[in-house]
C-alpha positions as semicolon CSV with decimal commas, in nm:
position;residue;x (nm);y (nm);z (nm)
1;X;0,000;0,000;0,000
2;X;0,149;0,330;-0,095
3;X;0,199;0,654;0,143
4;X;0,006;0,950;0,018
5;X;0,078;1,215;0,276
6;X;0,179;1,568;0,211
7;X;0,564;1,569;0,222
8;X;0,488;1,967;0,296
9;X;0,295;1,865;0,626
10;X;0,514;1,818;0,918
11;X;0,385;1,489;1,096
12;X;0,431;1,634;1,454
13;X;0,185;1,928;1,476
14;X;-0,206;1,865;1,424
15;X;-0,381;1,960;1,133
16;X;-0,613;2,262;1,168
17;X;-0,962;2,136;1,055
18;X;-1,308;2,299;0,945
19;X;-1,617;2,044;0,982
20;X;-1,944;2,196;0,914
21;X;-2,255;2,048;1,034
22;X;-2,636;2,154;0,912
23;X;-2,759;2,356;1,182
24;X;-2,671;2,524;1,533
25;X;-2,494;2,383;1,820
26;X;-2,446;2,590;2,175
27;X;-2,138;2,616;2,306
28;X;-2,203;2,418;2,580
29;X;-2,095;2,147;2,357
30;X;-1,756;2,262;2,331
31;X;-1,625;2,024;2,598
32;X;-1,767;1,760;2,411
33;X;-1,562;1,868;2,102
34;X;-1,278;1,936;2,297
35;X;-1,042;2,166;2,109
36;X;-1,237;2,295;1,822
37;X;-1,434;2,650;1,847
38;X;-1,805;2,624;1,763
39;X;-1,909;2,904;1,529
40;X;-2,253;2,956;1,415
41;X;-2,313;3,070;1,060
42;X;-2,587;3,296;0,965
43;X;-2,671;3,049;0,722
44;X;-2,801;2,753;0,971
45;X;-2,486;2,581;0,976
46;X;-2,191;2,500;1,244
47;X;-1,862;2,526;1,195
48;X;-1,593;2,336;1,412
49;X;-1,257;2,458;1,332
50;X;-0,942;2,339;1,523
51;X;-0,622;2,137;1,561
52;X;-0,659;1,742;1,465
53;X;-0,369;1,526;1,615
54;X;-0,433;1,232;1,373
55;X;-0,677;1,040;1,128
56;X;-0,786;0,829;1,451
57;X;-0,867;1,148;1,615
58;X;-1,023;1,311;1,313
59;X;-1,253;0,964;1,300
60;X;-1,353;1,024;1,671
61;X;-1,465;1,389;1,589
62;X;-1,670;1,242;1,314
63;X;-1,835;0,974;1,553
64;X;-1,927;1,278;1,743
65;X;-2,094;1,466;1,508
66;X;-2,336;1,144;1,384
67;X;-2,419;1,110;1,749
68;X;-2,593;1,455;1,758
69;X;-2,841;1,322;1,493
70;X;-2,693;1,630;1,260
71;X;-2,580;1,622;0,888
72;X;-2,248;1,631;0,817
73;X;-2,202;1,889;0,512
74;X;-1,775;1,920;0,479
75;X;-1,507;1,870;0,615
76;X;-1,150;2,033;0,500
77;X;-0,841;2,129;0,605
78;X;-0,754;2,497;0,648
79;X;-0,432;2,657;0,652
80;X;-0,259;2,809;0,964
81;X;-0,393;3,182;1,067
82;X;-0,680;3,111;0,799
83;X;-1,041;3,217;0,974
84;X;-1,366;3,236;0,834
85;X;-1,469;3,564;0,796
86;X;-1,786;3,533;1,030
87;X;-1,548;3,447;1,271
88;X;-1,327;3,759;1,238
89;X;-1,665;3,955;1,232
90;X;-1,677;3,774;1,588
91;X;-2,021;3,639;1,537
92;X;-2,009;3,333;1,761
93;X;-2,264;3,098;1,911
94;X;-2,571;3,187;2,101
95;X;-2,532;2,843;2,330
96;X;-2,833;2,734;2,259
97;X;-2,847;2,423;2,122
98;X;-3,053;2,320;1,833
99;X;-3,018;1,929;1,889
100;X;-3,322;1,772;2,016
101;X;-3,274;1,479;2,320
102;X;-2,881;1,543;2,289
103;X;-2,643;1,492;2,572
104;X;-2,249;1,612;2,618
């Protein structure tokens, strides 16, 4: 099986990863998603943006997000220092959650 990683990637630092879900989480959940921020587009949808240690870990996220019952819409890498621009507007979450029967 061949190696396809980025040779421009250094192996030792996480990944900085955008996964945006279809509709609003509080940030009460952020504890649950441990190192990501939780930003809430004006458009319905969530966006968690953060470091990712590994694949494993990146897997784990995405176990998370199909346990809140919420569609998964993308999820991409981002480059270092790269924001979204609602979140250098500062709009941020309400922390109200939008998931029905959900638990942290």
């Amino acid at each position: 099986m061949m190696n396809n990683s980025d040779p421009t990637t250094n192996p030792n630092h996480p990944v900085v990863y955008q996964i945006r879900i279809k509709g609003h989480i509080g940030h009460e959940w952020e504890d649950w998603f441990g190192d990501l921020s939780i930003t809430l587009e004006e458009d319905g949808d969530t966006l968690l943006t953060g470091p990712v240690v590994d694949q494993a870990a990146l897997h784990g996220l995405l176990k998370r997000v199909r346990d809140l019952g919420m569609p998964l819409v993308s999820i991409s890498p981002v480059e270092p220092g790269t924001t979204t621009t609602l979140a250098r507007r500062g709009l941020r979450g309400t922390g109200r959650a939008d998931v029905p029967d959900a638990n942290p």
